[in-house]
Steps between C-alpha positions, in 0.01 A plus 500: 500500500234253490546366862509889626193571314285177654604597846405855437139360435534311791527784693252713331229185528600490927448932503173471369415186681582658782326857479248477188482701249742790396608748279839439303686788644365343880616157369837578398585731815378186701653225305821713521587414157762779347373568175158514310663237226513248796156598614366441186698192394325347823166597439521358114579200652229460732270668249580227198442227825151622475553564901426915501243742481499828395267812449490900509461711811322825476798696470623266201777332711530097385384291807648150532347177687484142513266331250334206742 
């Protein structure tokens, strides 16, 4: 579970590497992950890494991107 879990956040950290910054529901239909618990899992990880950034958009949707 661990493994699947780091190379989750590998893929999340390449998405937004890639196109910048995104909401959650944009990040998971990119990432292709199945299910919000893996979405999540992944971002935890990345989060606790100190490697994300997050903040509200005006309609109140979460908005993910890399911390540099």
């Amino acid at each position: 579970m661990i493994e699947k879990i780091g190379t989750n956040a590998g893929l999340v950290w390449n998405v937004l590497n890639d196109l910048g910054k995104m909401d959650v529901k944009q990040l998971k239909k990119v990432t292709k992950l199945r299910t919000d618990k893996e979405l999540f899992a992944a971002i935890g990880w990345l989060a606790k890494e100190g490697k994300l950034h997050f903040e509200d958009s005006d309609n109140g949707e979460m908005l993910v991107s890399l911390a540099y």
